[in-house]
C-alpha positions as CSV (number, residue, x, y, z in Angstrom):
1,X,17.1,-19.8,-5.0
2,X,19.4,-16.7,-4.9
3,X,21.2,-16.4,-1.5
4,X,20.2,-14.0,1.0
5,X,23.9,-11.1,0.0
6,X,22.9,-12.0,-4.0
7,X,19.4,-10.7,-3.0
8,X,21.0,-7.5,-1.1
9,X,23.1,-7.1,-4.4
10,X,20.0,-6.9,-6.3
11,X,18.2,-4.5,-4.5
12,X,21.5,-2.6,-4.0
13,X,21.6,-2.3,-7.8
14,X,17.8,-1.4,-8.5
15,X,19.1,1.8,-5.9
16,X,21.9,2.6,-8.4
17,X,20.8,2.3,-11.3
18,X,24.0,4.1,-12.5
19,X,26.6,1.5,-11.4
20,X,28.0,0.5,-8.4
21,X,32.1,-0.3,-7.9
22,X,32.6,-3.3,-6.2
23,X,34.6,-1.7,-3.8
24,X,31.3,0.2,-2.8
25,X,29.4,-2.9,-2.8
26,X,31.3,-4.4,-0.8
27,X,31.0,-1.4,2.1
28,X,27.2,-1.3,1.9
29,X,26.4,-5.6,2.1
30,X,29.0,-5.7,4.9
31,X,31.5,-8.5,2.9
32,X,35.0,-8.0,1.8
33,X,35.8,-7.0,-1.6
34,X,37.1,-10.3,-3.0
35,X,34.0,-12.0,-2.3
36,X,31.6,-9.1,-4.1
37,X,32.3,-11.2,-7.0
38,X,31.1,-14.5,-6.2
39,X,27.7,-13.1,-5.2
40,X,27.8,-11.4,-8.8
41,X,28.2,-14.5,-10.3
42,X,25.2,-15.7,-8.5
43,X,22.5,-12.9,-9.5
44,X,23.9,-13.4,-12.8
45,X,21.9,-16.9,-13.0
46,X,18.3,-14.7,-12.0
47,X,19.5,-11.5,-13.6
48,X,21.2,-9.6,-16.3
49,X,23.8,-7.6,-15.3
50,X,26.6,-5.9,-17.3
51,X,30.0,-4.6,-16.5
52,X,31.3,-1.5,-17.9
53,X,34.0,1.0,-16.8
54,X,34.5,-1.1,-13.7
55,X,31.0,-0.4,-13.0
56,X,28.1,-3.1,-12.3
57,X,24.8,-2.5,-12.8
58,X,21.4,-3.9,-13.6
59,X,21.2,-4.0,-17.7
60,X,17.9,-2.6,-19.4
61,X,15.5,-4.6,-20.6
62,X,14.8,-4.1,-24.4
63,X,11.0,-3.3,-23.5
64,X,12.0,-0.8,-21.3
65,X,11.7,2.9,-22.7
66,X,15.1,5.5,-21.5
67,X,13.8,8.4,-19.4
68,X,13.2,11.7,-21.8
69,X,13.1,14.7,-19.9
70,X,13.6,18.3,-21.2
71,X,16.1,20.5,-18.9
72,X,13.5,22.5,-17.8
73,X,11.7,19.3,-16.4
74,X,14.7,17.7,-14.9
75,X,15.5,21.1,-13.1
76,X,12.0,21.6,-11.6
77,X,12.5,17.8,-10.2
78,X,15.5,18.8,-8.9
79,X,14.5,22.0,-6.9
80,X,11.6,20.0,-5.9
81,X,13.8,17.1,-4.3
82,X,15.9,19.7,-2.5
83,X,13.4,21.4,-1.4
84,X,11.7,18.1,0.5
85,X,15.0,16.8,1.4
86,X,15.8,19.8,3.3
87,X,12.3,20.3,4.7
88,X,11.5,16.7,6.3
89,X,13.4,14.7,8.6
90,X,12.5,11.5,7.2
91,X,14.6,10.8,3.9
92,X,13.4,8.2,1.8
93,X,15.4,6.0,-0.6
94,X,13.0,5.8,-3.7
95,X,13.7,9.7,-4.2
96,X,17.5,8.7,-4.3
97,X,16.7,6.3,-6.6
98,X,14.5,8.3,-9.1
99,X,16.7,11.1,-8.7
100,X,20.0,9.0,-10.3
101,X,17.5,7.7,-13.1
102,X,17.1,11.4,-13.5
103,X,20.6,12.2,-13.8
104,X,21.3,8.9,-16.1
105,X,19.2,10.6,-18.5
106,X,20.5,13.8,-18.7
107,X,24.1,13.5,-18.6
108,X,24.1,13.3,-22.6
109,X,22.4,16.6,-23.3
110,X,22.7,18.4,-19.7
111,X,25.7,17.1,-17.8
112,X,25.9,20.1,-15.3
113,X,22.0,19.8,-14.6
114,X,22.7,15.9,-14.4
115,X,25.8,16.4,-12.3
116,X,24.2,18.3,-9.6
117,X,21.1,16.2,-9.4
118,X,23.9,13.2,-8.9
119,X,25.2,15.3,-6.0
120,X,21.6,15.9,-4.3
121,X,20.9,12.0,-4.6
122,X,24.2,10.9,-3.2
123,X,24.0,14.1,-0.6
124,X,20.2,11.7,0.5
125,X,21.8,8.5,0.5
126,X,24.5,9.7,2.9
127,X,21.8,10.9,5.4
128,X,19.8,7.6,4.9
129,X,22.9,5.2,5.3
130,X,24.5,7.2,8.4
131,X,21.2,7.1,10.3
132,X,20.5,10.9,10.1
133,X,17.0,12.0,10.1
134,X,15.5,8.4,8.6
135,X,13.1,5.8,10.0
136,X,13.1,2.3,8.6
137,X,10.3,1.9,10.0
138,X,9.2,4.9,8.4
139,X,9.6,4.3,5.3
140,X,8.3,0.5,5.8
141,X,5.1,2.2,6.7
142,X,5.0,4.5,3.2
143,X,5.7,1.4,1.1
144,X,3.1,-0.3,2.6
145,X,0.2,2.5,2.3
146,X,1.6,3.0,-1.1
147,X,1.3,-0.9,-2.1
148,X,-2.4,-0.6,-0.5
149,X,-3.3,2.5,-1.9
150,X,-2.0,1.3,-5.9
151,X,-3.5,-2.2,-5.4
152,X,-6.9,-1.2,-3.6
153,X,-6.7,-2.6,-0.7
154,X,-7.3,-2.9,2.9
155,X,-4.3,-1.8,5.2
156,X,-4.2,-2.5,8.8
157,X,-2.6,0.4,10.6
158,X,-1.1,0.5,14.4
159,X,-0.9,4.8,15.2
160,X,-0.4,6.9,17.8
161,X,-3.3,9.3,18.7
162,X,-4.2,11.5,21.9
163,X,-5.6,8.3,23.5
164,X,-3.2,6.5,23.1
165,X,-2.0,3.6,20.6
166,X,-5.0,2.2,18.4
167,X,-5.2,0.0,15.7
168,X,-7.8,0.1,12.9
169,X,-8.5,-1.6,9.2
170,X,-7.8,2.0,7.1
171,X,-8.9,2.1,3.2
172,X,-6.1,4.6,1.9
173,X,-7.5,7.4,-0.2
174,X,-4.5,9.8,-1.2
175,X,-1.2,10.4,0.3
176,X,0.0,13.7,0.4
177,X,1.3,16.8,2.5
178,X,-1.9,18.3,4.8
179,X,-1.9,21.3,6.6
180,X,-2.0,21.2,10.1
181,X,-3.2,24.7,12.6
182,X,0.1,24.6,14.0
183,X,1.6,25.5,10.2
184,X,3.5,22.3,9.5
185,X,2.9,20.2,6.7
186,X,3.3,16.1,7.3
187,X,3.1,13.4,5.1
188,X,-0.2,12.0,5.7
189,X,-2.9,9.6,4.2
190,X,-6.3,10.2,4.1
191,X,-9.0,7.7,3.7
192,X,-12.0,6.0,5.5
193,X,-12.0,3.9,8.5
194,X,-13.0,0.3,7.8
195,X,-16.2,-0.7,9.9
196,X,-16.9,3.5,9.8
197,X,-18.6,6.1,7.4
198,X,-15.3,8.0,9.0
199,X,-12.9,9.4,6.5
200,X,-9.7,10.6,8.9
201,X,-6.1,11.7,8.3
202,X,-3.3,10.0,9.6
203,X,0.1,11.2,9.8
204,X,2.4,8.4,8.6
205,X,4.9,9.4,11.1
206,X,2.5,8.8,13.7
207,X,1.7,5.1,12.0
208,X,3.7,2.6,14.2
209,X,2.9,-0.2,11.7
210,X,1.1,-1.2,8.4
211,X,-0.1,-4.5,7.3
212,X,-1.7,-5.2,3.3
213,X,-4.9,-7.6,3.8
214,X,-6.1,-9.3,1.7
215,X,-9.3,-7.6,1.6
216,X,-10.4,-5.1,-1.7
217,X,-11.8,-1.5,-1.3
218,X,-13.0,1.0,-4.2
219,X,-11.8,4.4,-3.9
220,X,-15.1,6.9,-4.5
221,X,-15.9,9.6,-7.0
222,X,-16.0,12.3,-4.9
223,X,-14.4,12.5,-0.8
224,X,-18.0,14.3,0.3
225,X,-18.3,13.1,4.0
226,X,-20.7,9.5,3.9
227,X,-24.1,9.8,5.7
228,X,-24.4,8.5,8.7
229,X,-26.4,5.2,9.7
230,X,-29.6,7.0,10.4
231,X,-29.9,8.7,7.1
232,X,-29.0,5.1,5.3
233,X,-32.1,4.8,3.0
234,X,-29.8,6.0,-0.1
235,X,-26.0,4.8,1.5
236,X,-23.4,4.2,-0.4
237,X,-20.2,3.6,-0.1
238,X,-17.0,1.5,-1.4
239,X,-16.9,-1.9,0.4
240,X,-20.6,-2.5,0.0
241,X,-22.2,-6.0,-0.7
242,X,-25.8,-6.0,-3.1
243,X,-26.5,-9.1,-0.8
244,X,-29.9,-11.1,-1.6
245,X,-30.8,-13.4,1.5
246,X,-33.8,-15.7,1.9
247,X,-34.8,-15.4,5.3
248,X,-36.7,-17.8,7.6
249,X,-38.4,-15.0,9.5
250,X,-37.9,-11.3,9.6
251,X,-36.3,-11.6,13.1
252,X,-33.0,-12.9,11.5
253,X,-32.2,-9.4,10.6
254,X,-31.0,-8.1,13.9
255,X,-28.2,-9.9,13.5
256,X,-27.1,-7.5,11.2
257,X,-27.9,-4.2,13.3
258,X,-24.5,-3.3,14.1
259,X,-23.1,-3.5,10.4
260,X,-23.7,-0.2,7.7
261,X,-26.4,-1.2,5.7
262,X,-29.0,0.4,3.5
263,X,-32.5,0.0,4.5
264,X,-33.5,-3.6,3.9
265,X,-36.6,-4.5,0.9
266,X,-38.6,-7.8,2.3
267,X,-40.9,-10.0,-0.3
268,X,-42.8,-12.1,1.3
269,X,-42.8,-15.4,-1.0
270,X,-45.6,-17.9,-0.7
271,X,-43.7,-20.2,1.5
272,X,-44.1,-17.8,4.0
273,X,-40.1,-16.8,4.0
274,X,-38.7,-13.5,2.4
275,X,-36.7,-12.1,0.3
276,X,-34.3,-9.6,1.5
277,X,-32.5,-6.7,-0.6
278,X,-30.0,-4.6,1.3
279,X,-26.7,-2.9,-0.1
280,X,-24.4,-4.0,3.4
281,X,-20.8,-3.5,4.7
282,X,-18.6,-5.8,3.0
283,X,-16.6,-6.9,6.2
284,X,-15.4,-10.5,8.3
285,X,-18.1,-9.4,10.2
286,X,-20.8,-9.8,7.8
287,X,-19.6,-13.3,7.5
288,X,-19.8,-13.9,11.0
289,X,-23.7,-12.8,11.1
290,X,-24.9,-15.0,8.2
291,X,-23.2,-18.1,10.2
292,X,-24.9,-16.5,13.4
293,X,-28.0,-16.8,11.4
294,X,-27.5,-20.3,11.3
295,X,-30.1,-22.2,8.9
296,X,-32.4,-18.9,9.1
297,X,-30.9,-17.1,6.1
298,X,-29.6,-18.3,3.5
299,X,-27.0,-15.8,0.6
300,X,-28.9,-16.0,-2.7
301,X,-26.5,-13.8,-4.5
302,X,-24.3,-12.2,-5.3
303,X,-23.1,-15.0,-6.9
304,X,-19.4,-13.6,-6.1
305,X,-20.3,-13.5,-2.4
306,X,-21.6,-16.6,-2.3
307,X,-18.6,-18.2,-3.1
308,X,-16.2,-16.3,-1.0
309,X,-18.7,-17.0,2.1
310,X,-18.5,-20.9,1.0
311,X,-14.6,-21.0,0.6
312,X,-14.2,-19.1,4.2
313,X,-16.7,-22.1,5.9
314,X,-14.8,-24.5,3.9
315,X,-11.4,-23.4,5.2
316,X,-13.0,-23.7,8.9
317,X,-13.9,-27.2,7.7
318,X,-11.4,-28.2,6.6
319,X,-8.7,-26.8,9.4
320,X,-10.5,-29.6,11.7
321,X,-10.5,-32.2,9.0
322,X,-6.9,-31.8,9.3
323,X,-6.7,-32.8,13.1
């Protein structure tokens, strides 16, 4: 298992892709020089490094293709850095480290193009590692709408709004600059409210934390605002279950009348129970009602769902088997 300063190393290097000295190294992991290389030697065993001009760095995987990017490209991404970097307090260290891969690629065929992108990124890191105009737990925040918005799912957020501090389950849509009456443009993501038909905007800087659950959403074709409960006859929505029940008696459906659901079909089966159709909020909650339903209703597909609702009773089970 690689040592907490060989882990540092590691992620020091994916931030400089060009090289590090070990002089520098030493500076940013907070250890004296002479021990820099011990803690190479160690990432060595998980990862290939290589050594050139006094310079460590991270060596490229043979499946990995270089960065090709015409002048004109590598300019515009250029301007475009400067132009955020100089327009947001909040500096963030993945544009430091795209920005060097930039420059890597360049510095055959553009060196003065590549030379002053190198001077941006290194201008960005010095803001970011003196404290000026950055939020760890900012950025924090970003990574973690980001890694919830790529992998589709749920994200539970902690913001500040006029009311105070609240805390919702947010299904992140697109992140992006809005624009606000006041003229200023924040970073913001925009998406729906889990539990809601809401779609809101947050800005990330008013997002005190973000937490990834473990919980799947779909993102729609089209943002048009959802229709609201009393208009459900045709609602749809990501997060929906096509849930089948076989109910004991029509009255077991009020336990579902404070989820999002679309309006239920009953067949009446010759037993005298029914068969129940309703496209519902996939939610903890809807889990909740089918066990408040007790032996009244009873998940006949889908099949999915009824597998996910048995593993969730067995892991109740099975935390007081364990007493």
């Amino acid at each position: 298992m690689k040592g907490e300063k060989a882990a540092q190393l590691e992620l020091l290097l994916h931030a400089h892709p060009e090289g590090m000295r070990k002089a520098e190294i030493a500076r940013r992991i907070g250890v004296h020089r002479s021990t820099v290389s011990r803690y190479v030697d160690e990432l060595k065993k998980y990862t290939d490094l290589s050594e050139e001009n006094n310079l460590i760095k991270l060596a490229q995987k043979p499946d990995e293709e270089p960065l090709n990017l015409s002048v004109y490209e590598g300019l515009a991404f250029n301007l475009g850095a400067k132009m955020l970097a100089q327009n947001s307090d909040i500096q963030n260290p993945h544009l430091v480290t795209g920005l060097r891969k930039i420059a890597m690629s360049m510095e055959t065929y553009a060196p003065s193009v590549s030379e002053n992108i190198m001077k941006l990124a290194e201008e960005i890191d010095r803001k970011i590692t003196t404290g000026q105009g950055v939020s760890g737990k900012y950025n924090a925040v970003m990574e973690a709408l980001v890694d919830g918005w790529v992998s589709g799912k749920i994200v539970k957020v902690k913001y500040e709004s006029d009311s105070g501090t609240e805390e919702t389950e947010f299904a992140p849509y697109f992140i992006g600059f809005v624009e606000t009456e006041d003229g200023r443009n924040p970073i913001s993501v925009t998406g729906r409210l889990r539990h809601t038909t809401d779609i809101e905007t947050l800005e990330i800087a008013k997002i005190t934390s973000a937490e990834i659950l473990n919980e799947t959403y779909t993102i729609p074709d089209n943002l048009k605002a959802f229709k609201r409960k009393s208009e459900a006859d045709d609602y749809e929505s990501p997060d929906m279950v096509p849930l089948v029940l076989q109910l004991k008696e029509k009255s077991a459906l009020n336990s579902f009348g404070t989820l999002f659901h679309s309006k239920p079909e009953l067949e009446k089966k010759e037993d005298g129970t029914y068969i129940c159709k309703m496209s519902i909020e996939n939610s903890i909650e809807l889990s909740l009602r089918i066990i408040q339903c007790g032996t009244s209703a009873k998940i006949i597909g889908p099949e999915s769902y009824k597998k996910r609702f048995l593993g969730y009773i067995a892991s109740i089970t099975q935390m007081y088997d364990a007493k």
